[in-house]
N, C-alpha and C positions, 0 to 999 in steps of 0.2 A: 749204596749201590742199588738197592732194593726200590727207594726214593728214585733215583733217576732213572730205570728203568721202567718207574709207574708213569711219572708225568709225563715219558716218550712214548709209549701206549696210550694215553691219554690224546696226547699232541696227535698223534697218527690218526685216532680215530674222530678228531677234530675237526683235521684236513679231509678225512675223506668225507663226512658229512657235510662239509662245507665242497666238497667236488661234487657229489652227489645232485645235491640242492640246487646248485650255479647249473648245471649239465645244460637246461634252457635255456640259460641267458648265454653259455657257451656258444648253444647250437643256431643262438640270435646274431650274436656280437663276430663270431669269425665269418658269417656271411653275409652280413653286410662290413665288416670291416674289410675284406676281400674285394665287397664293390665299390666302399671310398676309395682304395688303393688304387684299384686299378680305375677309377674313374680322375682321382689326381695326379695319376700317373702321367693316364692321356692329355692333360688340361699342362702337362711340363712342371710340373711338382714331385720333386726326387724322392728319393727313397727315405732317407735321412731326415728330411723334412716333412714326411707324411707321419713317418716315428715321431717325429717331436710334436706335431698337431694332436697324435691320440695321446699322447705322455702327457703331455701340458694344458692343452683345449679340453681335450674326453667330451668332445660334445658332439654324439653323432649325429644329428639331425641340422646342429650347425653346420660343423665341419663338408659336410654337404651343398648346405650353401652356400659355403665359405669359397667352395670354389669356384663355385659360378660366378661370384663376386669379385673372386682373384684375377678368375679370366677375363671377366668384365673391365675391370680398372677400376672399381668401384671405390667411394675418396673411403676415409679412417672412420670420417662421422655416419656416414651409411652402413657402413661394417659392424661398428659398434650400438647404432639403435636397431641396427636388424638382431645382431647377439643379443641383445637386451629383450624384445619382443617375442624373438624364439623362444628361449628360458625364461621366459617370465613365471613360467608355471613352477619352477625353482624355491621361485619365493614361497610360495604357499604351502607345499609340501615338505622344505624345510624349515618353516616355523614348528612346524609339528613335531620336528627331530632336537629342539631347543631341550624339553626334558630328558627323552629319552641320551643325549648326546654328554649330558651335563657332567658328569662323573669319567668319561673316557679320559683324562689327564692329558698326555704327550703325544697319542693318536688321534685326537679332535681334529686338527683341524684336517689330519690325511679323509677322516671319515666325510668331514662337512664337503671337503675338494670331489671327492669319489663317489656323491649320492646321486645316483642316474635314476631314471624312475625303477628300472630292473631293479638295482639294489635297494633301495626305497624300499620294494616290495616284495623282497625278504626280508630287513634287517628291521623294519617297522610294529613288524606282528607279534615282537614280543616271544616268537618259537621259539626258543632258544634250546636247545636239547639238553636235558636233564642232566646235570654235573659238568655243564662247562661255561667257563666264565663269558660272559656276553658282551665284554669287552674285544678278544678275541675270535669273539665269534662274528661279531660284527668286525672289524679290523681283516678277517679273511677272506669273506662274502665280497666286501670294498675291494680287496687285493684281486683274488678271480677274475673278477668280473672285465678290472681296467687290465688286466694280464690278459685277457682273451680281446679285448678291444684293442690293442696295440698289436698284437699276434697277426690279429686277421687284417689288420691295415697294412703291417707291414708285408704280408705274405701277398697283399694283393698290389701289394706298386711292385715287388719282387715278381709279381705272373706278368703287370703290365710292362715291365724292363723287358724280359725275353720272347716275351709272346705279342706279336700283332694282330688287332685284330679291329673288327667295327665295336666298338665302344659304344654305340649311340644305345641308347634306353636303360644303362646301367643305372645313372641317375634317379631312375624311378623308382628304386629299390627304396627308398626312403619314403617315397611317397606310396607303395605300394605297404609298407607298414605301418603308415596312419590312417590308411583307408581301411585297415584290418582293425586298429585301434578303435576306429569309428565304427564299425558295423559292429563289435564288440559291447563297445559303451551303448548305441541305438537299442539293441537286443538284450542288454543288461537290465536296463530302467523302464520304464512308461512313460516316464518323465523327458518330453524329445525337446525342448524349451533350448537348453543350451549347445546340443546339437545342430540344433537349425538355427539360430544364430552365428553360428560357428560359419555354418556353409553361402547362408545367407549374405551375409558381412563380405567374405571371400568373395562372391559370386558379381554381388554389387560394385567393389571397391575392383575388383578385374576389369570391369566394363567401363567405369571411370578413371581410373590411372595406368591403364592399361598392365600386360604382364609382366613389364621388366619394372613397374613402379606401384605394385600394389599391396606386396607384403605388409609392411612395416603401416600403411593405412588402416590395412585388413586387421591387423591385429589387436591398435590402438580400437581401433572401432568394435571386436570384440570385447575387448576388458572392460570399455564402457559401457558397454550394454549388459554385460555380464553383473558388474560392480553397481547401474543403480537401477537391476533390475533383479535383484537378488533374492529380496523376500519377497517379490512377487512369484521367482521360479520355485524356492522356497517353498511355498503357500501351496502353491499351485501340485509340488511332488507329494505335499502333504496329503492333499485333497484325492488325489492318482491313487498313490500309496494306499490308502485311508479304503 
């Protein structure tokens, strides 16, 4: 008796360190999940089907795209190398969760499905709070997080079902928090090398394939600037740094 009332005291004080913790990426995810919703709402993507894009997809920044593309008629293989170049950054920050990931047993792979950079950027640091298992603790951070991303989608195609209204610049909400992302990371480093590649790349490859065909160029053409100019940016942060 004394046992199952410690480990529910325990448990309790788990979840709420893990509510605590997530509260940001809460106060991120149901608003802009509220602006996917109601921006696939308006584009004629139901309710049902916006729930299933954040259950299954969890990719906000795609899912984004995804519509524009929906509404576009865009073919399968467009769809899937723009999915591929959005997330690419996936790759690399889930290598790094290869250790840390190794020991999770029967929750792996819900963890490796659920790794957005938010939860990346709790469950990576090794915090873990003193007497609870990290298995768990990662396992609930992942749960949060995609619980408040499907909350906020679904509550915003439910605002766009009842409520009409002008829609136009919702869309931007996405891009208004990589432009936040970017003056972050500029003002973080010294080092502005892969920054201005980033913008550069975009800026050029817009002017050449114009803007319904420049992502998936822009992107390709980052990584490779990125990938064989690496120890020279490398050298370079050294030298800043230094």
């Amino acid at each position: 008796m004394h046992g199952t009332l410690f480990l529910e005291k325990r448990m309790k004080k788990l979840l709420k360190t893990v509510f605590v913790r997530t509260l940001p990426v809460m106060a991120g995810y149901l608003a802009l999940g509220i602006g996917f919703g109601i921006l696939a709402k308006s584009n004629g993507i139901g309710v049902l089907a916006v729930a299933a894009m954040s259950l299954f997809i969890y990719a906000g920044s795609m899912q984004f795209v995804a519509v524009g593309l929906f509404a576009g008629g865009a073919s399968v293989l467009t769809l899937a190398l723009t999915t591929l170049m959005v997330n690419a950054r996936h790759l690399f920050y889930g290598i790094s969760m290869i250790e840390p990931y190794k020991d999770m047993g029967k929750i792996k792979p819900y963890l490796i499905y659920g790794l957005t950079d938010e939860t990346y950027a709790l469950v990576c640091t090794g915090d873990v709070p003193e007497g609870f298992d990290k298995r768990r603790y990662s396992f609930f951070v992942t749960l949060f997080n995609h619980f408040y991303w499907v909350t906020g989608s679904v509550l915003g195609a439910l605002i766009g079902s009842f409520i009409t209204f002008d829609t136009t610049g919702i869309d931007f909400a996405m891009t208004a928090l990589f432009i936040t992302v970017f003056v972050e990371q500029w003002k973080s480093t010294n080092n502005h090398a892969p920054a201005l590649i980033g913008v550069l790349s975009s800026v050029v490859c817009l002017l050449v394939f114009g803007a319904d065909s420049f992502l998936i160029p822009a992107m390709l053409c980052i990584c490779v600037l990125l990938l064989t100019g690496k120890n020279r940016i490398e050298s370079r942060e050294g030298r800043v740094n230094g």
